[in-house]
C-alpha positions as CSV (number, residue, x, y, z in Angstrom):
1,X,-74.7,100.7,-31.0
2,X,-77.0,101.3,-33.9
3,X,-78.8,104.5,-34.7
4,X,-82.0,103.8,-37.1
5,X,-83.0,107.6,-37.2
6,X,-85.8,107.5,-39.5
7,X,-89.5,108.9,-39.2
8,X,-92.5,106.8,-38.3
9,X,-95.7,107.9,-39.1
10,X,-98.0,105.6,-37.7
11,X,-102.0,106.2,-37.1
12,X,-103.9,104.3,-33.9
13,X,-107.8,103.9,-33.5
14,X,-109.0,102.8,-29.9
15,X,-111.9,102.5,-27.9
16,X,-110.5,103.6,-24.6
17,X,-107.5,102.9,-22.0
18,X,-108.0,99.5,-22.4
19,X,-106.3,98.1,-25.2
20,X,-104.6,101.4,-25.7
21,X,-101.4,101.0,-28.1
22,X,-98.2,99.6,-27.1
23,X,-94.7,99.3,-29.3
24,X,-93.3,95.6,-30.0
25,X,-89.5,95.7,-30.9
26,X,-87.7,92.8,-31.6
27,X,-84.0,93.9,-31.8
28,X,-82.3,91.9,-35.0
29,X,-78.5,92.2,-36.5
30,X,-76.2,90.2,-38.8
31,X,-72.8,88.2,-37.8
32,X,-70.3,88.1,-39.6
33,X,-71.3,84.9,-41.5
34,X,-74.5,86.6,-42.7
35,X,-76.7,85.0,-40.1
36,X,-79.7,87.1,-38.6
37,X,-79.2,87.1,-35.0
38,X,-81.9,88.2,-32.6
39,X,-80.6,90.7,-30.0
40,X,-83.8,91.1,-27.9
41,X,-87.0,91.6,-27.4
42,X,-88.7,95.2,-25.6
43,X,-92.2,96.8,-25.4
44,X,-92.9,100.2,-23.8
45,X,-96.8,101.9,-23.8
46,X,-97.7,104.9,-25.5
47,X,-98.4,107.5,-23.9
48,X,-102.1,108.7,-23.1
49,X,-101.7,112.2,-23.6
50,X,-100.9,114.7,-26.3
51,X,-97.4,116.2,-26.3
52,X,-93.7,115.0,-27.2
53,X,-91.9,112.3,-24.8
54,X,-88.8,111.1,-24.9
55,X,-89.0,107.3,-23.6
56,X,-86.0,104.7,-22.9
57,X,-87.4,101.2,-23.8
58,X,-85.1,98.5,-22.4
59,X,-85.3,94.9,-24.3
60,X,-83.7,91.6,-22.7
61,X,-83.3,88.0,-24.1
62,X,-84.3,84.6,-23.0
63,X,-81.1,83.1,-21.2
64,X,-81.2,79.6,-21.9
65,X,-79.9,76.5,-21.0
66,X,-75.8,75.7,-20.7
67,X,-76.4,74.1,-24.0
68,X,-78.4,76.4,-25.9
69,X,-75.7,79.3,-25.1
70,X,-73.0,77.1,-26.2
71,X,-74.7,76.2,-29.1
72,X,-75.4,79.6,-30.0
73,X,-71.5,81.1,-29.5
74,X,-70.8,78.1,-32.0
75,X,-73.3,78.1,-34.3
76,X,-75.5,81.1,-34.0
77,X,-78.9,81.1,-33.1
78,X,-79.8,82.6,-29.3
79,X,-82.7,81.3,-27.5
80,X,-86.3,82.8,-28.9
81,X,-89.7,83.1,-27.2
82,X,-92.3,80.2,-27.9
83,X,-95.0,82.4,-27.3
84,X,-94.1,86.5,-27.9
85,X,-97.3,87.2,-25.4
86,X,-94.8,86.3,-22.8
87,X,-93.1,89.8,-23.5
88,X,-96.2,91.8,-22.4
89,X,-97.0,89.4,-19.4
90,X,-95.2,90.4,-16.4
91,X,-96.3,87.1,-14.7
92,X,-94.6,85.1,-17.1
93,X,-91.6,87.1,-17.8
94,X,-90.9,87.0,-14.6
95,X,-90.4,83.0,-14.6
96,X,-87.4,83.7,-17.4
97,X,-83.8,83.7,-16.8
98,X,-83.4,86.6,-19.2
99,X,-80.3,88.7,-20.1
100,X,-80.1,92.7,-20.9
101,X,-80.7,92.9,-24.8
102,X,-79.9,97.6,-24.2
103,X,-82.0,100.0,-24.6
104,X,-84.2,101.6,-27.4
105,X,-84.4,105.5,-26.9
106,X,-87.6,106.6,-28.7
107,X,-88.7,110.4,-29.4
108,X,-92.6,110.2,-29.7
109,X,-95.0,113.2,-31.2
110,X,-98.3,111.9,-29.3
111,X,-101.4,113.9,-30.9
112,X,-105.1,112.8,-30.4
113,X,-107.8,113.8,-32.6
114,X,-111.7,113.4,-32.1
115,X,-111.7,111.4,-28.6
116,X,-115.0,112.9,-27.6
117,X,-116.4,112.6,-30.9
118,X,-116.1,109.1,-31.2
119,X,-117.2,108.7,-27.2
120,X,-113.7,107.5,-26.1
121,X,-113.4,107.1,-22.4
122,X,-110.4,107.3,-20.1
């Protein structure tokens, strides 16, 4: 377990729902040789509405073949995503053979400023 307890500030613009924000985490750590090894991938949706949310954001791996695991206890390296869309599409995640990556725990402060103003629909 890590615990990376550090404030983001971080400001969105949108139009509306659609394309509304989302989080991208790719989880990353170092073996003991030094290598970066990637841990998993995870997204989870910000929330639409003002106010504090706590939010558990679970990540998962690509599997991979036999050899690509073996390869990867002996050498480093786990499986990676060709295309890192695939970790938004449900359709085509759920093709994967993945494997649990844990769970990010977020704490969000959601606040929304001039919505009407700026003709922002929901």
């Amino acid at each position: 377990m890590a615990v990376w307890s550090h404030p983001v500030d971080v400001h969105y613009t949108c139009r509306g729902l659609l394309g509304w924000p989302k989080l991208h985490f790719q989880i990353w750590s170092q073996d003991v040789h030094g290598r970066n090894e990637l841990r998993g991938y995870g997204f989870c949706h910000i929330p639409t509405a003002p106010g504090t949310y706590e939010i558990d954001c679970p990540t998962w791996l690509p599997e991979g073949s036999v050899g690509e695991r073996i390869a990867a206890f002996f050498v480093g390296g786990a499986p990676r995503l060709r295309v890192e869309e695939v970790v938004y599409s449900p359709g085509d995640r759920f093709r994967l053979q993945t494997v649990s990556g844990g769970v990010v725990h977020l704490q969000l402060g959601i606040i929304m400023k001039d919505f009407e103003k700026n003709n922002v629909q929901f």
